[in-house]
C-alpha positions in Angstrom: -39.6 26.2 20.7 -37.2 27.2 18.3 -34.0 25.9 19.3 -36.1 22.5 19.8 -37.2 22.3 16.4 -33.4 23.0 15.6 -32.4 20.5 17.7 -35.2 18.1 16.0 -33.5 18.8 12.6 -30.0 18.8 13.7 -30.6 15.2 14.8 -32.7 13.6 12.0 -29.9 14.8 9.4 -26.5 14.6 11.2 -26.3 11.1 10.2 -26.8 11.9 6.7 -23.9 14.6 7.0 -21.8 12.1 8.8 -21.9 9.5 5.7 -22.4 11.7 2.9 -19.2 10.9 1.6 -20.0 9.0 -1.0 -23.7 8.1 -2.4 -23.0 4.5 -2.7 -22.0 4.1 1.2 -25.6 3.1 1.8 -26.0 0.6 -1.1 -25.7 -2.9 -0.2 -23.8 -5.4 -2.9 -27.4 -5.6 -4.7 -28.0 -2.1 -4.6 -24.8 -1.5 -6.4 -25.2 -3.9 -8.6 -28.5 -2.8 -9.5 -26.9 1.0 -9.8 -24.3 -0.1 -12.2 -27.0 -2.2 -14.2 -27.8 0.9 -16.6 -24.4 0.1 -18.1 -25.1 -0.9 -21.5 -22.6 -4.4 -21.5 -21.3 -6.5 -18.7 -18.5 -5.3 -18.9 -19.1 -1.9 -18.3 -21.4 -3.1 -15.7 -18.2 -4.6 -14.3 -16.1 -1.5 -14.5 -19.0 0.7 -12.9 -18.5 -1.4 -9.9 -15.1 -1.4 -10.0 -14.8 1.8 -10.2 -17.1 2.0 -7.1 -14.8 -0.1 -5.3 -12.1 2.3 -5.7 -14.1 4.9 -4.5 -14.7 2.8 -1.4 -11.4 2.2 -1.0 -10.2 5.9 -1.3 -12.8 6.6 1.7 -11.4 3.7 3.6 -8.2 5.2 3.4 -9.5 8.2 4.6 -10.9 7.0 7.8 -8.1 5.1 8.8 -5.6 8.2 7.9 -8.3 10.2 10.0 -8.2 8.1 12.8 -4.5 7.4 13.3 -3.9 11.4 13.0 -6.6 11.8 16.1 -4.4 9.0 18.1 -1.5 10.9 17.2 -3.6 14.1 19.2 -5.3 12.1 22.0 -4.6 13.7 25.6 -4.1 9.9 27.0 -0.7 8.8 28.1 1.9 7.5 25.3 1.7 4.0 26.2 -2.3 3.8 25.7 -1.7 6.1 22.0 0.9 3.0 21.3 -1.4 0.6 22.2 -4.4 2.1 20.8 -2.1 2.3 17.2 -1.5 -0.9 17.4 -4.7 -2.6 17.4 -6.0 -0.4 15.2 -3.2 -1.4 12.3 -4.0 -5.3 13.3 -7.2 -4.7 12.6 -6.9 -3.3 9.6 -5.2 -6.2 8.7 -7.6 -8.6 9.7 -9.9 -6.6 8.5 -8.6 -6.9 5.0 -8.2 -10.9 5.6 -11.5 -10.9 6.5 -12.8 -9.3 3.5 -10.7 -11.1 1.0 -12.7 -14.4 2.4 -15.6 -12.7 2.3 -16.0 -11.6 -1.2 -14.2 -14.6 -2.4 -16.9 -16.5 -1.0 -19.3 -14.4 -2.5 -17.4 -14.3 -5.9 -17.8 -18.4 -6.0 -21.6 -18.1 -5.7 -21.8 -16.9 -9.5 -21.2 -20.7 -9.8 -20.0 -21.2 -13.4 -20.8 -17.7 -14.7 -18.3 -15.9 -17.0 -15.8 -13.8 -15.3 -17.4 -10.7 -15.5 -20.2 -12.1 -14.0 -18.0 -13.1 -11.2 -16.4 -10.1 -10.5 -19.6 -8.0 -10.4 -20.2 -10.1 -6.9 -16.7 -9.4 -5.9 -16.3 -5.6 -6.4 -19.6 -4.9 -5.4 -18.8 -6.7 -2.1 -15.4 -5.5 -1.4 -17.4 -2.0 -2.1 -19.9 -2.8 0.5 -17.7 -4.1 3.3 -15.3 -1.2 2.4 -17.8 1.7 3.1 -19.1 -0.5 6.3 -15.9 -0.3 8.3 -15.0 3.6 7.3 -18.5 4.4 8.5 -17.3 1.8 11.7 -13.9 3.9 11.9 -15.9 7.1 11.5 -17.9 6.4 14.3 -15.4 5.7 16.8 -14.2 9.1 16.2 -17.6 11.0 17.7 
């Protein structure tokens, strides 16, 4: 009974572990904006979620450095490690195309606000999209 009531525990929290890097990897874009909305101005408003996108980034960067180092260890044959590699760095890339478009898109829904205003919607969803594919990357590697 014991071991299953371990077991119980062990399961409801391991995802928490597993994404606890950071306590704004489960905001969405609102969410962080709504965080970073105790900033007394705009514009620290703006640099709270800048700063947050940095942070995302840093954990992005993470992820992929962990996941190319556990290629570089897989027990599969070189050619499937080279090939494995190389998707992985293409879709990083299109990854970061993708995101660019994204948050530019969502950047242009602040209409005519000022530039702060703007900005807010675009570090708040590179943030979000950045935290989404290290938990994506993180995953692949359980």
């Amino acid at each position: 009974m014991k071991i299953m009531k371990l077991m119980t525990i062990f399961i409801i929290f391991m995802p928490l572990v597993v994404f606890a890097n950071s306590k704004y990897a489960d905001l969405n874009q609102y969410e962080l904006r709504i965080y970073c909305g105790r900033e007394p101005s705009e514009a620290a408003l703006t640099e709270c979620l800048e700063k947050i996108f940095y942070i995302s980034q840093a954990e992005l960067d993470k992820s992929q450095k962990k996941f190319f180092n556990k290629l570089d260890n897989w027990w599969e044959d070189k050619e499937y490690i080279v090939i494995a590699k190389t998707r992985l760095e293409k879709s990083n890339q299109e990854f970061i195309k993708y995101r660019t478009l994204q948050c530019d898109f969502a950047r242009s829904l602040g209409g005519g606000a000022i530039d702060n205003a703007l900005d807010m919607m675009k570090f708040s969803c590179l943030a979000e999209l950045n935290f989404q594919r290290a938990k994506q990357l993180d995953l692949y590697l359980k």
